[in-house]
PyMOL commands that place a pseudoatom at each C-alpha (Angstrom):
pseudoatom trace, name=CA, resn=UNK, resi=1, chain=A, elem=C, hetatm=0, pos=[32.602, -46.267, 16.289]
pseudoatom trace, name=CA, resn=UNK, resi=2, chain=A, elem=C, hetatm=0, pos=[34.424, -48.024, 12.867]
pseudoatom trace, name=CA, resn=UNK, resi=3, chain=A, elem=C, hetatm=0, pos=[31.764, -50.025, 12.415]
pseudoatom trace, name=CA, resn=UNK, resi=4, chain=A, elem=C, hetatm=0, pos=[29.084, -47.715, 12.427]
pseudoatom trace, name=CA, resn=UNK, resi=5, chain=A, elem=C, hetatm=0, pos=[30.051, -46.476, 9.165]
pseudoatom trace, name=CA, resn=UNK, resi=6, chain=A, elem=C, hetatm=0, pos=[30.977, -49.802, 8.118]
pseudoatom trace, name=CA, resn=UNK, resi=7, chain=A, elem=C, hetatm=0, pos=[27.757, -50.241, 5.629]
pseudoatom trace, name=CA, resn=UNK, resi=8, chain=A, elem=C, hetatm=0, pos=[29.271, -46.964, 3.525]
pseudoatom trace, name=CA, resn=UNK, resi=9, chain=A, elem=C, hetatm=0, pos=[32.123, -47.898, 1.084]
pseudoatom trace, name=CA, resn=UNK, resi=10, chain=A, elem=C, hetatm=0, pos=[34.948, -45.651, 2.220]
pseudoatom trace, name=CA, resn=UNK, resi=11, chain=A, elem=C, hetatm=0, pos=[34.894, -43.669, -0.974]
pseudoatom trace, name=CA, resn=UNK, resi=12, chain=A, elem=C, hetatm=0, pos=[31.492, -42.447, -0.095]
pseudoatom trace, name=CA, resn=UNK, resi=13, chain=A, elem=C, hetatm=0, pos=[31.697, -41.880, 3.117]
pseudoatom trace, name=CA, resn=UNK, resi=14, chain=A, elem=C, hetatm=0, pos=[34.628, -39.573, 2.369]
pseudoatom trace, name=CA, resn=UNK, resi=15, chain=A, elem=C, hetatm=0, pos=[32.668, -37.412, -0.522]
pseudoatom trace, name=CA, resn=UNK, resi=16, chain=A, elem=C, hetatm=0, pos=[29.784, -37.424, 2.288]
pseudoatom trace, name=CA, resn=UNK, resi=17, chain=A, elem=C, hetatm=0, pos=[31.873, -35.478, 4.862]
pseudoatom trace, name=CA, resn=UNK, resi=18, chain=A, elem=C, hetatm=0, pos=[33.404, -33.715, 2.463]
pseudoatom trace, name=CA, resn=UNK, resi=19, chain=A, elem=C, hetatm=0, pos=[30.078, -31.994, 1.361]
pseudoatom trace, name=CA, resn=UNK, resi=20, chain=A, elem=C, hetatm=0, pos=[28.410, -31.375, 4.546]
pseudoatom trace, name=CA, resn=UNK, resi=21, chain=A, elem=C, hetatm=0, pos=[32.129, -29.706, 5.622]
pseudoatom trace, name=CA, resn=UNK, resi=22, chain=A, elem=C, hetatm=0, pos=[31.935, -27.407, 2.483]
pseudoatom trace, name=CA, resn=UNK, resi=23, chain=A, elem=C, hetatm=0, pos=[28.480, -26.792, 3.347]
pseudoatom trace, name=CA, resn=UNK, resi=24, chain=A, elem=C, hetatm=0, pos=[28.896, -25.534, 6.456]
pseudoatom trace, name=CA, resn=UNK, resi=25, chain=A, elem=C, hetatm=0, pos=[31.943, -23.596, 6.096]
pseudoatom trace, name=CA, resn=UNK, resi=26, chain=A, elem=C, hetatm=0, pos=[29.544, -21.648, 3.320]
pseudoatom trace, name=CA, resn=UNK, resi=27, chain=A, elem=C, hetatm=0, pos=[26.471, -21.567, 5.856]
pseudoatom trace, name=CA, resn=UNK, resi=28, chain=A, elem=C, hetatm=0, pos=[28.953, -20.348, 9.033]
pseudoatom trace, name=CA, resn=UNK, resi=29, chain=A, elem=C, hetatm=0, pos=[30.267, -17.780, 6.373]
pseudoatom trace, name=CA, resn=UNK, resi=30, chain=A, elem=C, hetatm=0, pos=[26.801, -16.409, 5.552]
pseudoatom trace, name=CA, resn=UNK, resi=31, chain=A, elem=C, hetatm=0, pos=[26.189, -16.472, 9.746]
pseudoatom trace, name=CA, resn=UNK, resi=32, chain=A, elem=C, hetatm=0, pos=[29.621, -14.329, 10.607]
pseudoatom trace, name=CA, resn=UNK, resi=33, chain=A, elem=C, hetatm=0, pos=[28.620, -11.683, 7.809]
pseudoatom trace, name=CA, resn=UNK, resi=34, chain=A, elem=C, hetatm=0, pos=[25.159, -11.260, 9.613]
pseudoatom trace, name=CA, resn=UNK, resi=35, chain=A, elem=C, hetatm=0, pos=[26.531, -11.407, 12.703]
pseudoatom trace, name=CA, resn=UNK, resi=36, chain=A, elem=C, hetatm=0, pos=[24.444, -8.369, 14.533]
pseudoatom trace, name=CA, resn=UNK, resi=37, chain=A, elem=C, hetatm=0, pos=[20.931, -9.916, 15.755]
pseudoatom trace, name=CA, resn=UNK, resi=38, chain=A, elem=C, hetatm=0, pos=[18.828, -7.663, 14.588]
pseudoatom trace, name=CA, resn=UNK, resi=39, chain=A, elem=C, hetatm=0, pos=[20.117, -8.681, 10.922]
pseudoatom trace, name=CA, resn=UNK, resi=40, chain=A, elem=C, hetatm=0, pos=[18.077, -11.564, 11.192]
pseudoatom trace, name=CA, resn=UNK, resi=41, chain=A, elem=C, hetatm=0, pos=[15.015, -9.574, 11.717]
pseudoatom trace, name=CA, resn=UNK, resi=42, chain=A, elem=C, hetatm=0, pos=[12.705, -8.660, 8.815]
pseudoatom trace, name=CA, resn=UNK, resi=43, chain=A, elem=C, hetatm=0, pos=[9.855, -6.113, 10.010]
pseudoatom trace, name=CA, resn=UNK, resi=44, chain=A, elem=C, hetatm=0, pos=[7.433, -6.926, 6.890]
pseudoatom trace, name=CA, resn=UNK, resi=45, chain=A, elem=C, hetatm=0, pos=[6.724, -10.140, 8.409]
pseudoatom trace, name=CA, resn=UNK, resi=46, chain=A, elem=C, hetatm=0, pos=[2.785, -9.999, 9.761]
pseudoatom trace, name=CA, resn=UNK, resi=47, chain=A, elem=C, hetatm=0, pos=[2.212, -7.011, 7.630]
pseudoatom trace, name=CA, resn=UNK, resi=48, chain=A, elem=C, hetatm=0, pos=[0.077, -8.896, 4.610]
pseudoatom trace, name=CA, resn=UNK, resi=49, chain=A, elem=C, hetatm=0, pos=[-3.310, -8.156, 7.194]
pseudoatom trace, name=CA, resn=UNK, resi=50, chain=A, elem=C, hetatm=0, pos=[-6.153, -6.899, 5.732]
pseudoatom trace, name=CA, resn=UNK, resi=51, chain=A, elem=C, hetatm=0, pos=[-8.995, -5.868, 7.852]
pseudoatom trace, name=CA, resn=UNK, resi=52, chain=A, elem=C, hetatm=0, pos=[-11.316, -8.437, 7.063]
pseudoatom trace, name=CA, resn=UNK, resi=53, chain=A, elem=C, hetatm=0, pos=[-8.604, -11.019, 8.392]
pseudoatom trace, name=CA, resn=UNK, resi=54, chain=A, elem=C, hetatm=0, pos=[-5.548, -10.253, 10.396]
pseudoatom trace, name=CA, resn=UNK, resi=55, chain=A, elem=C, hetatm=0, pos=[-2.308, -11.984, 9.728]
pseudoatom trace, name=CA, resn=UNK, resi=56, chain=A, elem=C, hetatm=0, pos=[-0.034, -10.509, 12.529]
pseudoatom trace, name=CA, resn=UNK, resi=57, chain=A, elem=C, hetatm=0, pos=[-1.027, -6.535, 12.311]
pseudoatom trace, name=CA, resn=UNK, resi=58, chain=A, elem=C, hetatm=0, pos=[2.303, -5.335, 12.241]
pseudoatom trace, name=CA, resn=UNK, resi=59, chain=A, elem=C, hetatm=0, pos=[4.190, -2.607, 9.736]
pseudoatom trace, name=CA, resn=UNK, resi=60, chain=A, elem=C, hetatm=0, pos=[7.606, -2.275, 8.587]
pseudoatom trace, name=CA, resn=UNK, resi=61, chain=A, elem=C, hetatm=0, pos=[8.077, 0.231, 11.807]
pseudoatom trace, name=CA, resn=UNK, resi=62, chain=A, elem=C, hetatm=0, pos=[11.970, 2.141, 12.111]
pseudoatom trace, name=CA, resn=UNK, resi=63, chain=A, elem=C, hetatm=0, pos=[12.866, 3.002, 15.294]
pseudoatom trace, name=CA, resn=UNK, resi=64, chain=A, elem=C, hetatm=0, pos=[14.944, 2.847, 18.183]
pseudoatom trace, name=CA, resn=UNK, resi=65, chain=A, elem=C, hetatm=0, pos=[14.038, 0.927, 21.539]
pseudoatom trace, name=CA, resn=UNK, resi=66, chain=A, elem=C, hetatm=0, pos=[11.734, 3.442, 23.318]
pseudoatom trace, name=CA, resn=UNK, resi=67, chain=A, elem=C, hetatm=0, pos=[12.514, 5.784, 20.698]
pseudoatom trace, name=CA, resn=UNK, resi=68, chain=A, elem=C, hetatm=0, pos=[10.071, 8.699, 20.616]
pseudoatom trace, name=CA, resn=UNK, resi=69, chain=A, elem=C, hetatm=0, pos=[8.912, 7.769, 17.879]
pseudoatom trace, name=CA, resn=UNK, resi=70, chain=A, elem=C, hetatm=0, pos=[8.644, 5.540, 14.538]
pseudoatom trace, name=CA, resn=UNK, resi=71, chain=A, elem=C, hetatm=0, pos=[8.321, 6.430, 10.548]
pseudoatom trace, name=CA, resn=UNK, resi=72, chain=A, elem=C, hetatm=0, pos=[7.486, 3.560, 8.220]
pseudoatom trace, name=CA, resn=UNK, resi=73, chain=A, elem=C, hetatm=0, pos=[6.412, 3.472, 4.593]
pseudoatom trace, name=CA, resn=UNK, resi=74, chain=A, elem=C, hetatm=0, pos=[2.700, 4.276, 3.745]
pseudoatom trace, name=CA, resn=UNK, resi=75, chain=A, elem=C, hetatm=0, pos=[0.756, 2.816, 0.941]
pseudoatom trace, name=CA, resn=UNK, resi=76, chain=A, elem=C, hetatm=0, pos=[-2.445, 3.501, 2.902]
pseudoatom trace, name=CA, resn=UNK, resi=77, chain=A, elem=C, hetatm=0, pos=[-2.146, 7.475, 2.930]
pseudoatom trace, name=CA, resn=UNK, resi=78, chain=A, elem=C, hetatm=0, pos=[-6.111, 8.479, 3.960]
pseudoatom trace, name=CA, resn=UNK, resi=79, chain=A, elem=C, hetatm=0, pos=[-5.984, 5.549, 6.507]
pseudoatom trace, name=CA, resn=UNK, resi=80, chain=A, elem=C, hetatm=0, pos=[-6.298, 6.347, 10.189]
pseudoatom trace, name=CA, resn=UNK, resi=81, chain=A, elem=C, hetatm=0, pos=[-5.427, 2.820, 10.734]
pseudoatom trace, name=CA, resn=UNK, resi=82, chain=A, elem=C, hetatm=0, pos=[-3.736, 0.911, 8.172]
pseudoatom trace, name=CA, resn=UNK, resi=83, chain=A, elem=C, hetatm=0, pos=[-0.851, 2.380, 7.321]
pseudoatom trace, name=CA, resn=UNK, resi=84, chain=A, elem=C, hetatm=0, pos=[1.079, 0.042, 5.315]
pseudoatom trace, name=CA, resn=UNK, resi=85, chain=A, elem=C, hetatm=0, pos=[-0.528, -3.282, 3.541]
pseudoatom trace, name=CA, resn=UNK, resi=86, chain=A, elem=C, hetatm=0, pos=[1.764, -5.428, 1.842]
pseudoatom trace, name=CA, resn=UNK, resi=87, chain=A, elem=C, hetatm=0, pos=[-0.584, -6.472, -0.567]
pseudoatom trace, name=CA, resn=UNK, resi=88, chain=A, elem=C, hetatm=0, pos=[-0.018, -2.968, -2.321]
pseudoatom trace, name=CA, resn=UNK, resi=89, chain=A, elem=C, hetatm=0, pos=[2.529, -1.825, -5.010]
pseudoatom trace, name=CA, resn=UNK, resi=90, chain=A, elem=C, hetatm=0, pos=[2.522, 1.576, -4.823]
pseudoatom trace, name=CA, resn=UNK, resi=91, chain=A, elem=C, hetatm=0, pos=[3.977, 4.048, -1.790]
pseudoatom trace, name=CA, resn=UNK, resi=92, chain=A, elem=C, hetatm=0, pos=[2.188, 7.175, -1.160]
pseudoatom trace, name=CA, resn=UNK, resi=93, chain=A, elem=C, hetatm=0, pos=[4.672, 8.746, 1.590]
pseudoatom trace, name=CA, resn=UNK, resi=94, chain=A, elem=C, hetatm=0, pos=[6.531, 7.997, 4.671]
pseudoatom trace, name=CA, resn=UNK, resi=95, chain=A, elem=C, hetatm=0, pos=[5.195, 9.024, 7.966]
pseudoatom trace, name=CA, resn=UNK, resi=96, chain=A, elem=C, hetatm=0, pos=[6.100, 9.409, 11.295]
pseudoatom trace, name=CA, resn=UNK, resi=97, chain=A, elem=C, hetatm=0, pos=[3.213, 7.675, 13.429]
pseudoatom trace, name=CA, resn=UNK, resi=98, chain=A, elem=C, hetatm=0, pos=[2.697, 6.359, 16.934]
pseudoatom trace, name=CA, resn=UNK, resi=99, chain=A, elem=C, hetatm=0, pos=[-0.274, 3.651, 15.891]
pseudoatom trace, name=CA, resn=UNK, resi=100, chain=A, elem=C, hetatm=0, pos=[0.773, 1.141, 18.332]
pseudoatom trace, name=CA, resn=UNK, resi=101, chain=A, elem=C, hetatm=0, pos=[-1.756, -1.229, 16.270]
pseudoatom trace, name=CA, resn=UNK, resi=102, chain=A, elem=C, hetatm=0, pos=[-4.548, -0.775, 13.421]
pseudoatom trace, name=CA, resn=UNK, resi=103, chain=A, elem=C, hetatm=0, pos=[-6.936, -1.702, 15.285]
pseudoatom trace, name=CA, resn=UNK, resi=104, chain=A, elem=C, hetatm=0, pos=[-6.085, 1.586, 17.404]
pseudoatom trace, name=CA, resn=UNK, resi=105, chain=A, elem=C, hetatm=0, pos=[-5.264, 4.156, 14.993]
pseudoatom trace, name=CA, resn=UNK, resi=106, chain=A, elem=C, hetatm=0, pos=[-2.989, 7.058, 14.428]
pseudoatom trace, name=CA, resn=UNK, resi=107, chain=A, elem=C, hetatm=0, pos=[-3.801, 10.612, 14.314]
pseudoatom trace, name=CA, resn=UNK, resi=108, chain=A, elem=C, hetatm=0, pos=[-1.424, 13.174, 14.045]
pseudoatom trace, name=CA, resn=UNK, resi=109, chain=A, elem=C, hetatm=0, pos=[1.001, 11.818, 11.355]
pseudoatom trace, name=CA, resn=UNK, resi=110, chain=A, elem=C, hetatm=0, pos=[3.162, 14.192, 9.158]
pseudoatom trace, name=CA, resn=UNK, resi=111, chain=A, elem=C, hetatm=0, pos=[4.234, 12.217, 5.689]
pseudoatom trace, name=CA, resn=UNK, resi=112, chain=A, elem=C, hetatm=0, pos=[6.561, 13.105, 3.516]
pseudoatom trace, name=CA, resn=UNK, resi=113, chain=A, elem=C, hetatm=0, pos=[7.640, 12.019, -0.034]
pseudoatom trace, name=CA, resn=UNK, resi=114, chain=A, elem=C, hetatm=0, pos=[10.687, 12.981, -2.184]
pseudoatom trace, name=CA, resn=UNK, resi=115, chain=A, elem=C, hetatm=0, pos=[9.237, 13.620, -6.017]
pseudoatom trace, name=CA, resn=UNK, resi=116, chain=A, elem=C, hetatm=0, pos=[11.092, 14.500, -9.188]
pseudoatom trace, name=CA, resn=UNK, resi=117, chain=A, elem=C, hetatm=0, pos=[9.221, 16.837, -11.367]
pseudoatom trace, name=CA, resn=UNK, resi=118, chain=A, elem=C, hetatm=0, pos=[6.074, 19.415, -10.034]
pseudoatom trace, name=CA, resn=UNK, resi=119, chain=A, elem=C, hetatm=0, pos=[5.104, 19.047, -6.576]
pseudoatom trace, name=CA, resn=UNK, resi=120, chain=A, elem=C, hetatm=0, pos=[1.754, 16.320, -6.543]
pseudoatom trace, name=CA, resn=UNK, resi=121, chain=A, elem=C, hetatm=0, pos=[0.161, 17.132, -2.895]
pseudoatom trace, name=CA, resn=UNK, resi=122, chain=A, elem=C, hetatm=0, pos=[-2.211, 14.958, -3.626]
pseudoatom trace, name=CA, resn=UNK, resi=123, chain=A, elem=C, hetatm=0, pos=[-1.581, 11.782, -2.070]
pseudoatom trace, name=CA, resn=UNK, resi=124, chain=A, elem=C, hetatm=0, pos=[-2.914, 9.604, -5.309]
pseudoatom trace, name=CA, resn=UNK, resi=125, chain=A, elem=C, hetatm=0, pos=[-1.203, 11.937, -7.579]
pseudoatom trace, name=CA, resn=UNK, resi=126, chain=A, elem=C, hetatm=0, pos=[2.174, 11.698, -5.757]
pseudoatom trace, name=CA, resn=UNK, resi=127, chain=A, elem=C, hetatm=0, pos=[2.337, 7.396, -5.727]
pseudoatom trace, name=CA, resn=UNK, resi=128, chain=A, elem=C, hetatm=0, pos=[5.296, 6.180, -6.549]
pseudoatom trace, name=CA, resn=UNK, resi=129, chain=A, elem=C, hetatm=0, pos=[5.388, 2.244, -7.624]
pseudoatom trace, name=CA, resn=UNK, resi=130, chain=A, elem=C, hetatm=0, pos=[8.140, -0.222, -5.675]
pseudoatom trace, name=CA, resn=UNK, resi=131, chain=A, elem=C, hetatm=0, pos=[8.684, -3.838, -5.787]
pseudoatom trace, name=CA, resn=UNK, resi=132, chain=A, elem=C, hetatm=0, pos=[9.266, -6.293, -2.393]
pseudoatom trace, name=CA, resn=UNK, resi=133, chain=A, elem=C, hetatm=0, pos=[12.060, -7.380, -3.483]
pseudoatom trace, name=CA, resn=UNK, resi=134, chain=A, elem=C, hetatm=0, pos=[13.905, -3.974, -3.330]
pseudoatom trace, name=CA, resn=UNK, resi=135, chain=A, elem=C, hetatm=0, pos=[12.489, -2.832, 0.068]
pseudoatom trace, name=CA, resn=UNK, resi=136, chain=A, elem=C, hetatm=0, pos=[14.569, -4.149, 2.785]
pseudoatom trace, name=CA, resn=UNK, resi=137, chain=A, elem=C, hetatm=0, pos=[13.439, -3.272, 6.191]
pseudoatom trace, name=CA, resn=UNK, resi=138, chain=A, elem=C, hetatm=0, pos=[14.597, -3.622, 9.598]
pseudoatom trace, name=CA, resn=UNK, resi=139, chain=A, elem=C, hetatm=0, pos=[13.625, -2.681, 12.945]
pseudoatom trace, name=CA, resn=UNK, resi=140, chain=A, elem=C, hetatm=0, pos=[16.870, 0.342, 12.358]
pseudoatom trace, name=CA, resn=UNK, resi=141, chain=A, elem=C, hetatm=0, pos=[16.738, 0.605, 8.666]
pseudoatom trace, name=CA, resn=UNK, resi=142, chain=A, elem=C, hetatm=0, pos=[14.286, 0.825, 6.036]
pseudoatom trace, name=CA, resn=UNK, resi=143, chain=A, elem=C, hetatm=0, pos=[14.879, 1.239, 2.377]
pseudoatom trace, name=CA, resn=UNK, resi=144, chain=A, elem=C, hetatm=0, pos=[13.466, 1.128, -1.123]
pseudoatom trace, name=CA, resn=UNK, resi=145, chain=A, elem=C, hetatm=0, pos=[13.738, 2.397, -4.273]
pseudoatom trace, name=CA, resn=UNK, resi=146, chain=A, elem=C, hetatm=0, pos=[10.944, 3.722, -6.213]
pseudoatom trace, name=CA, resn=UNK, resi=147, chain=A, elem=C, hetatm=0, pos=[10.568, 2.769, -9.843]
pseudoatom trace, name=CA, resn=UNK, resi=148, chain=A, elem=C, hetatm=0, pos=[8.707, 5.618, -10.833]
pseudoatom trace, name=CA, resn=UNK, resi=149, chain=A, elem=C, hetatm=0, pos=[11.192, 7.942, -10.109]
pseudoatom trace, name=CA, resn=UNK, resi=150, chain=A, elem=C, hetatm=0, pos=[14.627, 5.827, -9.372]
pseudoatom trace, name=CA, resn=UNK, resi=151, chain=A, elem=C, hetatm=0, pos=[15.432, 7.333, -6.185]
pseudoatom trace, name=CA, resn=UNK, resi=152, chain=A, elem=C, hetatm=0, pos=[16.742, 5.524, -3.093]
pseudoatom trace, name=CA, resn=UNK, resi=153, chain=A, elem=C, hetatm=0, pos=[14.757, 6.140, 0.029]
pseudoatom trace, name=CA, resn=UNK, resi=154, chain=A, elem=C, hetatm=0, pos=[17.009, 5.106, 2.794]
pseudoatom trace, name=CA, resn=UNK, resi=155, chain=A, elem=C, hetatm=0, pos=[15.915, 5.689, 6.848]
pseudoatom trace, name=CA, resn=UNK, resi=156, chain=A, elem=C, hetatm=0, pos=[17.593, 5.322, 9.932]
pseudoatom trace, name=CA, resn=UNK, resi=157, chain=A, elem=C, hetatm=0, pos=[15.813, 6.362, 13.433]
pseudoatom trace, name=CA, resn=UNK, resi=158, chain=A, elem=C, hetatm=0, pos=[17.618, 8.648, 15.967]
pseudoatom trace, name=CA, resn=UNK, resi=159, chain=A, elem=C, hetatm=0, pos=[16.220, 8.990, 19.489]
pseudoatom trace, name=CA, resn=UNK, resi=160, chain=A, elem=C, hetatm=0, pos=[13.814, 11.472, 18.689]
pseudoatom trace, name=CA, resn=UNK, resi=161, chain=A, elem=C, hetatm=0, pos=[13.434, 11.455, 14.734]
pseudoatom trace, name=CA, resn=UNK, resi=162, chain=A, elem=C, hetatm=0, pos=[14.996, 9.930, 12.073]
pseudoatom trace, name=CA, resn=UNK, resi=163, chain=A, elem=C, hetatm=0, pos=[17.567, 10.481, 9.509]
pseudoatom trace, name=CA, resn=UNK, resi=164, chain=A, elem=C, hetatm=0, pos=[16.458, 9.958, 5.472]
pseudoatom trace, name=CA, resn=UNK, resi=165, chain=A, elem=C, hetatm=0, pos=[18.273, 9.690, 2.549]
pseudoatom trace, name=CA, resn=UNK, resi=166, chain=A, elem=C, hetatm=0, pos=[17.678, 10.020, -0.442]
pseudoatom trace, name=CA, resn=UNK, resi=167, chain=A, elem=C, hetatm=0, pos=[19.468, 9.189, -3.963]
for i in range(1, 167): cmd.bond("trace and resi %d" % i, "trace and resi %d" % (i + 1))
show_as sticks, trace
zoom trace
């Protein structure tokens, strides 16, 4: 086993080890804070589809397993189908759906959208701009903060609804 690292001038070798030991003390740190599963989960993956070409056909869903069910961000508001396409930039709501798919549809859905100023009903008039990088969005936790406005849309699902927050 000596000789194996024989070709290495001890020196190196050393600062070698060294590095890959502070290395993974930082990686195992960044592990133990995540250490829950579904941290690791990140529910905007397969949701830059389009209908012309499908690239996984998901959403940014929240809900419990079997939960009753789901609410997730809409930029799509007069959809039936597509509710949320990543490609977008501006929110028009959150809804509470049961579209098990796009190419299925939803019918049904109630949205909702906290506003600052006079009530907009409409759902163009009432968009509220966001950027990716503030959304974060897990299968139990979705939030974002809108720049139009500056307020903190937080969600959490229960059973059989879901708890928001807003800031």
């Amino acid at each position: 086993m000596h000789r194996v690292f024989a070709f290495l001038p001890h020196r190196s070798f050393v600062i070698a080890a060294s590095a890959l030991w502070v290395i993974s003390i930082s990686l195992w740190g960044r592990v133990a804070a995540q250490s829950r599963p579904v941290e690791f989960v990140n529910t905007l993956r397969g949701s830059a589809s389009k209908p012309e070409y499908s690239r996984g056909n998901t959403f940014p869903a929240v809900t419990v397993p079997f939960g009753f069910n789901f609410w997730t961000p809409i930029t799509e508001p007069n959809s039936s189908s597509w509710l949320y396409r990543y490609d977008r930039n501006t929110l028009q709501g959150f809804g509470v759906s049961h579209e098990p798919s796009p190419w299925v549809g939803d019918h049904g859905s109630i949205q909702i959208m906290p506003e600052v100023g006079n009530l907009q009903v409409a759902a163009d008039a009432r968009g509220a701009t966001f950027r990716h990088s503030e959304e974060i969005a897990q299968p139990h936790y979705y939030a974002v903060t809108l720049d139009s406005s500056s307020i903190r849309v937080e969600l959490t699902p229960t059973d059989h609804a879901s708890r928001f927050r807003f800031t």
